[in-house]
MIKOL-666300 format. One record per residue (C-alpha): residue in one letter; x, y, z. Coordinates in pm, whole numbers, plus 50000, padded with zeros to 5 digits. Layout:
! residues N
AXYZ/...
END
This chain:
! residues 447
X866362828687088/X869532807287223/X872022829887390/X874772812587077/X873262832486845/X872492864887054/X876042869187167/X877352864486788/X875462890886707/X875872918786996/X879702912587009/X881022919486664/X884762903086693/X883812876286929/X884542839486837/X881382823686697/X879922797686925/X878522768986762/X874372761286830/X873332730287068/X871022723086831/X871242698286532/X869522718586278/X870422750886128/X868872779786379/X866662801286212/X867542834086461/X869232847786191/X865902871886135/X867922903586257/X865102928286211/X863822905186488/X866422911486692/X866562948586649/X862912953686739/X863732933387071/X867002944287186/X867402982687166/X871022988087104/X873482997186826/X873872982786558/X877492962886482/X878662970486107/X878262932986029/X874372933786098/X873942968985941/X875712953985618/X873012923385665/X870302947985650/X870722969485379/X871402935185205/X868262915785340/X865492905485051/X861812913785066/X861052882584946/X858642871485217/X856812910085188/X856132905484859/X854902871084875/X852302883585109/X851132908084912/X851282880184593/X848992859784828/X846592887984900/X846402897084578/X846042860584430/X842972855384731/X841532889884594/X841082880584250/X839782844084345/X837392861184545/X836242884484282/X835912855284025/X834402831484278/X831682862884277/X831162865783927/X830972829783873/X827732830384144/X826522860383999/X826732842183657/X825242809883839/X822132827183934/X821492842083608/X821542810083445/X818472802683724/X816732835383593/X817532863083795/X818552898183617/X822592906483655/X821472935483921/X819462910084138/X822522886484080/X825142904784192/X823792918584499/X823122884684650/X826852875484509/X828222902984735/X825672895685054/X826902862885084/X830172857885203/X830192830285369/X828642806385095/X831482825884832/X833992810985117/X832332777185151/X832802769884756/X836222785384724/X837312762585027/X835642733984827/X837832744184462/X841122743984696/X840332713084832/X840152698784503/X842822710084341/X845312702784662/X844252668184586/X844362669284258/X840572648484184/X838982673983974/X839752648583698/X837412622783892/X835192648584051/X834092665483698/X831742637583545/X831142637983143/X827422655683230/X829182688683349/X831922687583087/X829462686382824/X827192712382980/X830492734782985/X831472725082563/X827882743582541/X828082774282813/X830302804582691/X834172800482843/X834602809383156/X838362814483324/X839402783483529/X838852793483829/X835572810983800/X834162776983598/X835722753683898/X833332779684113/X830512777583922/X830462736683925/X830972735084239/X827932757684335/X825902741584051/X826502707384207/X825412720884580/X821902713084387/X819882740784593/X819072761584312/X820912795684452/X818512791784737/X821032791084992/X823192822084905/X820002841784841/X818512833185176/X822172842885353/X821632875885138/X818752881885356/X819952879185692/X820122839985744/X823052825285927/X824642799985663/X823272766085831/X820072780785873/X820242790285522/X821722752785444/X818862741185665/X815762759785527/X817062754285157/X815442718785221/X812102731885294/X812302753884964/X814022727684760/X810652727284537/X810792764384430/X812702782584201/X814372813684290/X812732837884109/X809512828184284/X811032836084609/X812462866884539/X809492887484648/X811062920284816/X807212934584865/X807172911485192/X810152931585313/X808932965185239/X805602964085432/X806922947985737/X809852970285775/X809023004785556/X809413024085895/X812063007286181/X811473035086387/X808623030386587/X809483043786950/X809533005687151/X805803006987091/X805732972186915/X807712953287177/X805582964687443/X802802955187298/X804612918787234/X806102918087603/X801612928287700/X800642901687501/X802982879087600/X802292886487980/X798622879587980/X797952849587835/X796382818788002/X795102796687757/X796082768387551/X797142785287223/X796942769686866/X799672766786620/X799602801086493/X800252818386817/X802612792086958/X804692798386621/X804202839786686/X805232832587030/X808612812086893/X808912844486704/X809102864386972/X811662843687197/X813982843186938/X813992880886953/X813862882987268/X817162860287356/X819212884787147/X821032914987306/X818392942287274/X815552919287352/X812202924687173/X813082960787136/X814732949686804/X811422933386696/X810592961686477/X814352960486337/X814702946985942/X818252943986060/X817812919986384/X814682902786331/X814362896985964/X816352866885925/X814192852686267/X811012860286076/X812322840185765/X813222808386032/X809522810686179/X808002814785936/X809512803285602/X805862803485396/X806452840785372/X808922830185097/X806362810384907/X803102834784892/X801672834584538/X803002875584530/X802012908584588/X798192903784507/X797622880284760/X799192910485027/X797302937884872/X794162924184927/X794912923685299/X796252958885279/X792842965885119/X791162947785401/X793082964085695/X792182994985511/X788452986385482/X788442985385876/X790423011085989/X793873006186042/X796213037685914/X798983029485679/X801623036085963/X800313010986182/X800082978785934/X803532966486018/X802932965886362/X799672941786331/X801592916486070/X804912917586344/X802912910686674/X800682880986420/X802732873786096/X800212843086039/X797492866885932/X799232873585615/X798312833985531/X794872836085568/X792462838885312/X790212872785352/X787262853385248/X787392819285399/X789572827685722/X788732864985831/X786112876485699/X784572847185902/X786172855186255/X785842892486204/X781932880786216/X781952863086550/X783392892186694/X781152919086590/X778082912786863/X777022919787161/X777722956087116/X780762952686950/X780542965186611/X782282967986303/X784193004586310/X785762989286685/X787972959286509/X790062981786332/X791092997886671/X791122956986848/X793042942786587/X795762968986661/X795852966087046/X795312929086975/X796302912586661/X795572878386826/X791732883186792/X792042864486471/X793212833186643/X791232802686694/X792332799287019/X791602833887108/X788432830486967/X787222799087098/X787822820387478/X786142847787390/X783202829087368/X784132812087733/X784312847187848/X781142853787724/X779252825687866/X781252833488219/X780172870688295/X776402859488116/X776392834288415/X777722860988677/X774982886588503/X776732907488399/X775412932788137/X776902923487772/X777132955787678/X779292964487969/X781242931287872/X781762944887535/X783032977287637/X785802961687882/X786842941687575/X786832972087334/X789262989587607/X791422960187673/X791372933687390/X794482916987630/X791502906387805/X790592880987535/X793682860687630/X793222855088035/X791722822488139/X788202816888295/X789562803088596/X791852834688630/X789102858688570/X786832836488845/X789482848189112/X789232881889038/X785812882889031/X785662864789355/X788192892589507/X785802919289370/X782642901789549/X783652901789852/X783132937089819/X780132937289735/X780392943789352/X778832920889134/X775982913888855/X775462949288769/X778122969288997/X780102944788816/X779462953788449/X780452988288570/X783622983588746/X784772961588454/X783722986288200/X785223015088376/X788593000688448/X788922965988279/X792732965788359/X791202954988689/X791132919588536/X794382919188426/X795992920688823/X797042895288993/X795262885189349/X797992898889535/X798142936489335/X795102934289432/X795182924589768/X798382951589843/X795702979189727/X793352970089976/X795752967290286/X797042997790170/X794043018390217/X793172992790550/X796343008090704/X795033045690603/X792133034890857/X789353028490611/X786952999490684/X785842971590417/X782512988590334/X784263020590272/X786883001790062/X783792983789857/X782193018689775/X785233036289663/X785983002589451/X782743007989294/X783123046589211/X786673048189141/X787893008289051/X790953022888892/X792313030589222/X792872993089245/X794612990488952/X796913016289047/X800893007789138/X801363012589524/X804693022589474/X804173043389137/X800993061589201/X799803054189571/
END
């Protein structure tokens, strides 16, 4: 504000002083200066006031209203869009008003056009003769629909935003589903069973964090996709504690694992509902076995589990334990888990170790089933120097498997602990073989 203008305004019989500046000044805005000076006002400005037009009021309220009404349109005209692909006006609209950023996208695309006036060269004869045959539609709303008709995805992309998707991941993943139609996707059971109940007390991302924690192996593709899963949880605020969350980790299960999209429909998940009932598993705990493994619900009960539920069961495990493994440890079903269970096997067969006793340390701690051999090896070597092995061995193990979870050094600080309480190394070996959960007790915690 120049101090011309300022001083014609605060003195009211002053001389006018002319502006510096070539071009008209535009500090005529009084209200301006009234909200930044404090003072009285002269009779001049008061006059000015009472005088001054709302014009630029009201044209802000014509533009809200005017971007209001495009917006509703631009929402009918996808909600009439996706009809024309088959969906029912109730499953229409609600993706129309759950995805706002792909309404935004194509009324950004209808303004560009008409600022530069080419929707004379951008509508070809095909789309003007597919309108002469489609009921009228206002202009607007049938500049919208073209436009979203053109996009060529099918109403893929606005129905994959409705679910959760950021828009380019939507954009993105509409490529991988270019081949379906969007009735075929629509398949809300998937939803339902993996989030009926969000509330499940942290237990699922513990078990995630467990799993996560104690595995040593090369993995396959399943489990590196699960563990993909899992990181993308885990880098959002909240960490895996959301995992359970239809919310936070829906749209990340979608961008895993996109083939949930294109299962042949609910009879295909009932049979594994069947299944997981068949062995055990209470209805409460389903969701928590397809989060921590969504692959499962891809394989075939027959061909895929059936099969691996098989090489499990022996040795003294038997059929009513899976239920109870498959919920500590939905990885079982893995080849790669599978494939080390039999290394594990063959490892405590050549330390003799009882199989029975093996069986009942992985009953306890299916977590097991994901350490290496070489890992085990040092804590086996740990526990002979001791003196436990062979059968000892098959006891300890049995009694307090968690004992092969430890690293060398929890281990080790256990032992120095009760060195320091003045107990010698064949006292130390006897209490490790009546009480081996001592050892895998926290120093700090429990000690």
């Amino acid at each position: 504000m120049s101090s011309n203008c300022l001083q014609n305004c605060l003195v009211p019989n002053s001389k006018p002083q002319p502006s510096p500046f070539p071009f008209p000044c535009h500090c005529n805005n009084t209200s301006f200066y009234f909200n930044l000076i404090r003072c009285p006002q002269p009779p001049i400005l008061r006059r000015y006031l009472s005088s001054a037009p709302l014009v630029p009021l009201a044209a802000a309220r014509s533009n809200s209203n005017g971007a209001e009404e495009e917006e509703c349109e631009a929402r009918e005209a996808v909600s009439y869009y996706l009809q024309q692909l088959g969906l029912s006006n109730e499953e229409s609209m609600e993706i129309a008003l759950n995805s706002p950023n792909y309404l935004t996208m194509l009324i950004h695309s209808v303004r560009d056009l008409d600022d530069f006036s080419l929707w004379n060269s951008w509508t070809t004869t095909t789309h003007e003769k597919q309108q002469q045959q489609q009921p009228y539609l206002p202009p607007f709303k049938r500049k919208v629909y073209l436009i979203a008709k053109q996009k060529g995805d099918n109403g893929i992309i606005p129905f994959l935003e409705s679910i959760g998707l950021t828009l380019s991941s939507a954009t993105h993943l509409a490529r991988y589903l270019s081949s379906q139609t969007l009735p075929n996707l629509i398949n809300k059971y998937v939803r339902t069973i993996f989030f009926a109940n969000s509330d499940d007390g942290g237990l699922i991302a513990r078990n995630a964090r467990q799993m996560m924690m104690h595995l040593s192996i090369s993995i396959d593709d399943d489990v590196q996709q699960t563990l993909s899963f899992f990181e993308k949880i885990q880098a959002r605020r909240g960490g895996l504690h959301l995992l359970g969350s239809q919310d936070s980790s829906f749209r990340h299960l979608i961008e895993s694992f996109p083939r949930l999209l294109l299962l042949p429909g609910e009879s295909h998940m009932k049979r594994l509902m069947v299944f997981l009932d068949d062995i055990g598993v209470v209805e409460g705990c389903k969701r928590q076995i397809l989060l921590l493994f969504p692959p499962i619900i891809f394989y075939d009960i027959e061909k895929d589990v059936r099969p691996r539920l098989q090489a499990i069961l022996k040795d003294g495990i038997e059929g009513k334990d899976f239920g109870q493994m498959l919920l500590k440890y939905p990885w079982i079903l893995s080849r790669s888990i599978l494939q080390n269970y039999e290394n594990i096997l063959s490892f405590f067969d050549d330390e003799k170790v009882p199989k029975i006793c093996v069986a009942q340390a992985i009953k306890s701690c299916p977590l097991l089933l994901g350490l290496s051999v070489n890992k085990l090896k040092l804590v086996v070597e740990q526990l002979r120097n001791f003196g436990i092995r062979n059968q000892k061995l098959g006891k300890v193990i049995a009694t307090s498997p968690q004992l092969l979870l430890q690293k060398p050094q929890e281990f080790h600080q256990v032992v120095c602990f009760l060195r320091d309480l003045g107990l010698d190394d064949d006292i130390i070996g006897r209490i490790l073989g009546r009480c081996p959960e001592i050892f895998a007790s926290s120093i700090g915690r429990t000690l």
